[in-house]
N, C-alpha and C positions, 0 to 999 in steps of 0.2 A: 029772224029771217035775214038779215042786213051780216049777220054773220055766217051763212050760206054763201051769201052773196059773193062775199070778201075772199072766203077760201077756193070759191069757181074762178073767181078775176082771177087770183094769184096762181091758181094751177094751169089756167090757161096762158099767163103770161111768162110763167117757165117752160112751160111747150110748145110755144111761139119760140122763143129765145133759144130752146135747143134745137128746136129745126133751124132756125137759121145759122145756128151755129154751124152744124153739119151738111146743112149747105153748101155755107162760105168757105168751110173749115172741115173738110171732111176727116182725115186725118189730124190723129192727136199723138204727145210725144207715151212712145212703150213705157210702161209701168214698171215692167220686170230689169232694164236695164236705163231706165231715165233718159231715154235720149241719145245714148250713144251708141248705141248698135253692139255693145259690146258689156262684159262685165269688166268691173274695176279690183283687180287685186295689187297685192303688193311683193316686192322682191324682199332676198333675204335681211337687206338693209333697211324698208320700210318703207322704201320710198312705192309712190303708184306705179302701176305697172297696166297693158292692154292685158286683159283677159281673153276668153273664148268668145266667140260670135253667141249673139244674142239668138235662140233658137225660136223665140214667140216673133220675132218682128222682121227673122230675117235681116240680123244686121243693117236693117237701114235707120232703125231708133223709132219709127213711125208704128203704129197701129191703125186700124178704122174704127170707128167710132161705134159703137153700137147703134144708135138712131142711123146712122149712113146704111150700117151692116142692115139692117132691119128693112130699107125703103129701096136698096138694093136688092134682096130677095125678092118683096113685094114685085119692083119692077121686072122682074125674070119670070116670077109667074105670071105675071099679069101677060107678058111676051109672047111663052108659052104659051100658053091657053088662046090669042086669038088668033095664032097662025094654025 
């Protein structure tokens, strides 16, 4: 029983912590370009070079978090529905 117990605490306390997270922190850095709004290639010499604009994040480097994405819907229909 005390090991039910343990895995409720601990699941509850990563879903406290990622709401807050996404709260405080709604946006997180894009995956597909790490951050830069852009890809990183290289010229014929090797060196780094600007690539094409990031198409998932819209060049800004930023995404929305899923928990944000998710409580932002919620809030739209919840909108919805009582006007």
């Amino acid at each position: 029983m005390p090991l039910i117990a343990l895995a409720s605490a601990c699941l509850l306390v990563v879903t406290f912590g990622y709401s807050a997270l996404c709260a405080g922190s709604p946006f997180g850095t894009c995956r597909k370009c790490n951050g830069f709004g852009f890809a990183m290639t290289t010229d014929r010499k090797g060196r780094p070079k600007r690539g094409k604009s990031c198409r998932r994040c819209k060049a800004t480097g930023k995404r929305i978090r899923a928990g944000r994405w998710l409580y932002n819907r919620a809030q739209r229909i919840y909108r919805e529905g009582t006007h």
